[in-house]
Every structure is written in C-alpha cells, then in structure tokens.
C-alpha positions, -999 to 999 in steps of 0.1 A, spaced: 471 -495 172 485 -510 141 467 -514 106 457 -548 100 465 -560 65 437 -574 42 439 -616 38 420 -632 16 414 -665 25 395 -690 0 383 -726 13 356 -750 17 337 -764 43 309 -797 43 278 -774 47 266 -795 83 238 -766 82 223 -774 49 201 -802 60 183 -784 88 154 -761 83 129 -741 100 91 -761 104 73 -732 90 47 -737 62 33 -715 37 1 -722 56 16 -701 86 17 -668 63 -6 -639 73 -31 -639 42 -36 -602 29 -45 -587 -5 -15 -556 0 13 -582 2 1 -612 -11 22 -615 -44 57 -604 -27 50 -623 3 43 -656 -21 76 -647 -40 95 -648 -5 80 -679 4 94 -693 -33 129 -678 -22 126 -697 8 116 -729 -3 150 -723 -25 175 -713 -2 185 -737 24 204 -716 53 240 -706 50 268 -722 59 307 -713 62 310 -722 26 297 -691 12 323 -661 19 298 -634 38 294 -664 64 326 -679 67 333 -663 103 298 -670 114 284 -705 123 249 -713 126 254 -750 134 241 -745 168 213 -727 157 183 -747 171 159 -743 141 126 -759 158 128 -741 185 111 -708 177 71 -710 174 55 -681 161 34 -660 187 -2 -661 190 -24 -627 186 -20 -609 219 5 -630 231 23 -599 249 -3 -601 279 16 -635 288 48 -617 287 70 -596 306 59 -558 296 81 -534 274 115 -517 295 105 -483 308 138 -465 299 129 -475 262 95 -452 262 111 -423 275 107 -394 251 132 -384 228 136 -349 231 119 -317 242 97 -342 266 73 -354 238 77 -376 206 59 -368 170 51 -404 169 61 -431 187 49 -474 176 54 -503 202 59 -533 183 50 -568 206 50 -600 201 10 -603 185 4 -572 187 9 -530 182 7 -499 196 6 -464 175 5 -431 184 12 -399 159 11 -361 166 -26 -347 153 -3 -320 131 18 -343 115 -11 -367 107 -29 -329 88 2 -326 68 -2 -363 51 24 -382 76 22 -419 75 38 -438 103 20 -468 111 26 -506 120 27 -530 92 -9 -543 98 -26 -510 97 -7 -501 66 -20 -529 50 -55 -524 57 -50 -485 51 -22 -477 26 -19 -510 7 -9 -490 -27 18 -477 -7 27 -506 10 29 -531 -24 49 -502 -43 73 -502 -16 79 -540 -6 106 -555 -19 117 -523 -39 153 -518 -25 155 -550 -4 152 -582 -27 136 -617 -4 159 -636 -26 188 -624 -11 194 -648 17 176 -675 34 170 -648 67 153 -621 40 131 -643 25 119 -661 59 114 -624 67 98 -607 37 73 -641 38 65 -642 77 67 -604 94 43 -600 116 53 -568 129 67 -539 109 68 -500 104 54 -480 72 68 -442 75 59 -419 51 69 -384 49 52 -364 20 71 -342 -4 86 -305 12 73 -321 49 103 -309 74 95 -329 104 109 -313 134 101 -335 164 115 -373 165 98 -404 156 109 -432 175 95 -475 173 105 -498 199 107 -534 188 99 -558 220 107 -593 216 99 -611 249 98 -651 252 111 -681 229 93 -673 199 106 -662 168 101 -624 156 97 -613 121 101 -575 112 94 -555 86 106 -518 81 99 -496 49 107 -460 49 98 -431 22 112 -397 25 97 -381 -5 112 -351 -23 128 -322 -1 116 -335 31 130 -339 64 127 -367 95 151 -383 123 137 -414 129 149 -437 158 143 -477 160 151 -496 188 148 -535 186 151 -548 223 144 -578 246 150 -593 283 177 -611 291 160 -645 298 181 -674 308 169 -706 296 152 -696 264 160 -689 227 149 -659 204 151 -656 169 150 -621 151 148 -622 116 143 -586 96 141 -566 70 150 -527 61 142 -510 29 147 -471 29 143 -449 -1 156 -413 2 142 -387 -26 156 -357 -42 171 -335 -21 152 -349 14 177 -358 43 166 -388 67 181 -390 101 179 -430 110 190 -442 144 189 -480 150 199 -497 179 196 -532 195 199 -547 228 188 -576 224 187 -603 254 222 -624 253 195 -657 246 188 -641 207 198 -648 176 189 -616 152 196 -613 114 191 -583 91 190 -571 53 193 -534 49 198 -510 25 190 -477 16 186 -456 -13 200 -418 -19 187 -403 -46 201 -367 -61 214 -346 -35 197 -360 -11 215 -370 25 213 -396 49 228 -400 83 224 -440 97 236 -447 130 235 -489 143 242 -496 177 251 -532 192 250 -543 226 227 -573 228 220 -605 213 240 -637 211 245 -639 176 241 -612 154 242 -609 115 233 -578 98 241 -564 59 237 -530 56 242 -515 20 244 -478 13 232 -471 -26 243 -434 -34 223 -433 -65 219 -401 -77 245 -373 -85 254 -353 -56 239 -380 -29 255 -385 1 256 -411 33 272 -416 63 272 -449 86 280 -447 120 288 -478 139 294 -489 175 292 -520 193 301 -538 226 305 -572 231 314 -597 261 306 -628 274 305 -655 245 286 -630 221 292 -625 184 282 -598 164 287 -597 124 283 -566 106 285 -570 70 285 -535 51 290 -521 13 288 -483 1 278 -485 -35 285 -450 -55 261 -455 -86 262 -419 -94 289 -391 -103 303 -367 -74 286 -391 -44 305 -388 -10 300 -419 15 316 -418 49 317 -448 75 328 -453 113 322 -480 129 342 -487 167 336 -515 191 350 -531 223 353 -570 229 353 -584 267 350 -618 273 351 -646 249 331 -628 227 336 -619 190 335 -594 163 335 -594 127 333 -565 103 339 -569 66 330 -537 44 331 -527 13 334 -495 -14 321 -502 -45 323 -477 -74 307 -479 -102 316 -472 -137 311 -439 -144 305 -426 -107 337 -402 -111 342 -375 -83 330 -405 -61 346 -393 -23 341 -425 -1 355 -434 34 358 -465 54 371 -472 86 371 -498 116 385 -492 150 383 -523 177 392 -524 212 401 -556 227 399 -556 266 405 -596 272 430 -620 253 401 -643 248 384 -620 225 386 -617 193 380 -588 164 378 -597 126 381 -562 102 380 -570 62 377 -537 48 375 -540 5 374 -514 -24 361 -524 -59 364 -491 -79 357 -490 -113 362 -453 -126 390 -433 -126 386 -399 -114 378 -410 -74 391 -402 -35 387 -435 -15 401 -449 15 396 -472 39 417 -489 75 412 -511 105 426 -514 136 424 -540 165 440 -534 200 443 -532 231 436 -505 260 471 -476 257 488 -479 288 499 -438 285 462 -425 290 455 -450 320 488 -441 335 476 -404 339 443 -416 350 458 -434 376 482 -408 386 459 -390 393 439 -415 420 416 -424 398 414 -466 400 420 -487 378 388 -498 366 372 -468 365 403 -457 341 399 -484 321 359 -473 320 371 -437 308 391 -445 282 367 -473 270 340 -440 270 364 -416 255 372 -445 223 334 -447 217 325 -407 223 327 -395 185 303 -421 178 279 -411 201 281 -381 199 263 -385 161 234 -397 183 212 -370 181 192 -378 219 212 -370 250 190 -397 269 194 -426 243 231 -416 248 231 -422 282 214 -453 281 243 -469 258 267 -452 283 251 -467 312 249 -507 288 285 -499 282 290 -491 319 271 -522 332 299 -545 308 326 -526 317 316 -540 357 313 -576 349 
C-alpha cells in the first residue's frame, strides 16, 4: 500500500440543500422541567442552522441533496408493538453469561434492567426519560456540557428532539466488573433521536457497549440523528464500545466527544457496517496532564453505501498520549471518507499523539477518501499520522491458494486477517463474531 499524500482542496458550491428543511415544530418537543432550558437552546440552534451543504469543508465529500427531509415522522408512544421486534443476537449477553445492566431503546419506548449490587453501590444507568423524572440534577449538569447543540444542524435537531437516550453514572472509586451493554432499535420510516451522557466519576471503572441497530427494510427511509457526551474524571478509565448496523435504508448522523481528565484513560471503539449514509464527528479532548485516549476504528462498506467519519484528538494538557486506528474495506460502489485531526495546544508539551488510516479497496468502483491533519502548537511533542488505500496483496492470496484454499474464501481470509488487530480491542468474543459473521455475509455478495 502506498501513503496517500494530503490535498487540500478549496471551492465552492450553490448550497441546493439550504432551502429544504425538516417539518418539525417546537410544538413537537417533549416538555420536561430537567431539560427544558438546553432543549429550548437547541431548538434556537436549529431554527439557525439550515442543513449543510458541500460548501462547508467537513461536508464537502458528503451530499445530502437526496436527503428526503419530510419523510421521517416521529413515532408515537409504544409504537414498537407495530414493529418488527429487536434481533436476538443483539441481546445475547456479553460475557460470563449475564450482563450488569443491559437498556433496549425502541421507537416509543424503553426497557431497563440493572444488577441489584450495582444499583447498592449508587450506579446510575437508566434511559433518558427515567433520568429525567429521577436524576434531573444530574441530567441538566450534564446536557450540553461537552457536546454544544450549536454545533451543527444534526446536534441541535438532536439535543432539541431525543426521545430516547442513556444516563450512566458510575460513582467515585466504583470498579465495575461486569459489562453494561444498550441496544438502540430503530425499526420503520420514522426518524430516531438519541441521546447519550456518560459520567465516570473519580477513580472508577466501566466497559460500556452501545449498539445502534435496525432491519434492513426495502422501501422505507430512516433517519438517525444523535448525540454523545462523555466525561472521564481523575484517574477513572471507561471502556466504550459502539457499534452500528444500521439497515442499508438509514441515514444516521452523530456528534461525539469525550473528555479525559488527569490521568485518566479511555479506550473508544466505533464499528460500521450499516446504514446508507453515515456522518459521525468524534472528538477526543485529553484535558488533563497525564490523560490518555485511544480510538479504534473499523468499517465495511458495499453496495452504494457511504460512511463519513470525521475525527480530531485535541491534547489540552501537558504529557497527554492519544492513539488512533481506524481500517475499513469498500465493495461495491460504495464510499468512504476519513478526515482526522491532531490538534495540540499551546502549552500541551510531552503531547505523544498517533493517527493512522488503513483502507482496503476490493472493487474498482469503490472509492476511499483519508485526510489525516496535524495542527500543533507547542514545541516539545511526538506526533504522527498516515493513510493508506489499496487493494487485496496478491502474495498472501497466492499461498492461500497454493494451498487449495479458493479463491473467495482467500480473499475472505485476508479481508479477516487486515481487520483482526482491530477486533481484537473488542473486549466480547461474541460481539466479535457477530462483526465477523456481517463482514462474512459482504464478503459473499
């Protein structure tokens, strides 16, 4: 594989998007006392923002013009009864046979179960409209804290309209040893807000995995739109596995970031199979000294799919490390975009930060966009960054083959063997195999 070399490219674009709009109306916002303020200063940032075009740099590889606007109703209380039921491999437990928690997220509605010991020791994991009848302190002290609604037209439709959402809460010197795990189900045409907010308090512990998942339903459209705010204490280390799969009908948009305070440690793994348009930020802030992150990445596309993942590492803080991998594999017609970024702040020397971007290409319709960036601004500092794009190495399929083993199931090796040391930084040997098997089912088509 050769390094691609960084272009910058600067142009402009009549914004064709910038006259449509979603129908929704302030009217449509779930009243509550917990979030009423932030969720009246997201409706303001929506009123503002009209949605984003090709003009504006972090969307200039990703067109919404098709993007039918009026098409996604909000669902009804209980819709999920009228819909087809949550994926049975997604509620398998994550390890040792049980979970500590596990929330199912459905379109009106919300499952929520929590270990009776982890409840005694002041654990908080709840969907969004329990926590707002429950912890609304917690919840309005946390909204909005890392994760601004007037960042984008998707955060502010978002932080105004979730209907669904997580609160975790993990009390100060808590080390919690089984997994939590949430399942976001987003059956039918409707559109899906979320709403995650995450506190690791002060030398505590948790691996955490969130799955955001829906049929493949031919016919239909789906619109995702969410938001991620995590704040990692002093010293506490947070585990967070996200994946999607969504259904190849969806269009899903995120705003993410996360906050590392002193040496404190976090471990974030995405995985992308599913959707037909995806567009995610995801911004690491190292904040305090000795805070560290790493940001795992993998993602398979084919078909006419096209996934954007748009991520920064921002060292606030002296003698911060940040490390990111993220791999993918393109079939089809389908494309992929990464642009990231390293950002160094003044004063943040001793900064160690790491980027890197590896894309296979198994069709010459397929397409792989990787813009890695560095903005440093102090002088004492170890960062580096690459990107790859190419195709399948005829060496190791060669002694495959010689071997007798066939062609496709070669190319299915290798494909596996390119994506192992990502997952194996998934910490659940059955939510392994169920990428391997998605990865598997693309690799046949």
């Amino acid at each position: 594989m050769e390094e691609k070399p960084k272009v910058v490219v600067t142009r402009t674009r009549r914004a064709d998007s910038a006259a449509k709009d979603f129908p929704y109306t302030q009217a449509q916002i779930r009243p509550g006392e917990a979030l009423q303020a932030y969720r009246a200063r997201a409706w303001a940032a929506y009123q503002k923002h009209s949605l984003p075009d090709t003009s504006l740099e972090a969307w200039r590889r990703t067109d919404l013009r098709s993007l039918p606007v009026d098409a996604f109703p909000l669902p009804l209380p209980e819709a999920y009864h009228d819909l087809p039921s949550v994926q049975e491999d997604l509620l398998l437990p994550l390890a040792d046979g049980q979970h500590g928690g596990q929330i199912i997220l459905r379109p009106g509605g919300a499952s929520v179960e929590l270990s009776q010991e982890l409840a005694a020791q002041g654990v908080i994991f709840t969907d969004l409209l329990t926590a707002e009848r429950e912890h609304p302190a917690l919840l309005a002290k946390l909204a909005g804290k890392t994760v601004n609604p007037e960042e984008g037209k998707f955060a502010a439709l978002a932080a105004a309209f979730a209907q669904n959402g997580i609160l975790l809460y993990i009390p100060k010197n808590v080390q919690v040893q089984a997994p939590l795990h949430s399942i976001l189900w987003g059956p039918g045409g409707y559109a899906h807000f979320s709403h995650l907010l995450i506190l690791v308090e002060e030398g505590a512990s948790v691996t955490y995995v969130h799955e955001a998942a829906s049929p493949d339903e031919p016919g239909i459209n789906t619109l995702h739109a969410g938001i991620v705010e995590i704040q990692v204490m002093q010293g506490a280390n947070l585990r967070f596995v996200e994946l999607q799969s969504w259904g190849k009908h969806a269009w899903n948009f995120s705003h993410e970031r996360a906050r590392v305070e002193r040496d404190a440690q976090l471990d974030w793994i995405f995985g992308a199979i599913g959707s037909r348009l995806t567009k995610n930020f995801s911004e690491l802030d190292l904040a305090g000294q000795g805070a560290q992150g790493r940001m795992s990445g993998f993602y398979f596309t084919d078909g006419n799919q096209h996934l954007d993942h748009d991520t920064q590492q921002n060292h606030l803080a002296p003698h911060t490390s940040s490390d990111l991998l993220f791999k993918g594999a393109l079939k089809g017609k389908s494309r992929s975009v990464w642009q990231g970024m390293i950002y160094v702040a003044p004063g943040a020397q001793k900064t160690d930060g790491y980027q890197a971007n590896r894309n296979l290409v198994l069709d010459d319709r397929a397409r792989a966009d990787s813009i890695p960036g560095l903005e440093i601004l102090a002088d004492d500092v170890r960062c580096t960054h690459g990107a790859t794009v190419g195709k399948l190495e005829e060496e190791p399929l060669f002694y495959l083959k010689s071997r007798g083993i066939p062609q496709d199931e070669a190319e299915k090796l290798v494909v596996e063997g390119f994506f192992d040391p990502i997952f194996q930084r998934i910490p659940f040997e059955g939510v392994r195999e169920r990428f391997q098997n998605y990865i598997a089912d693309k690799m046949s088509h």
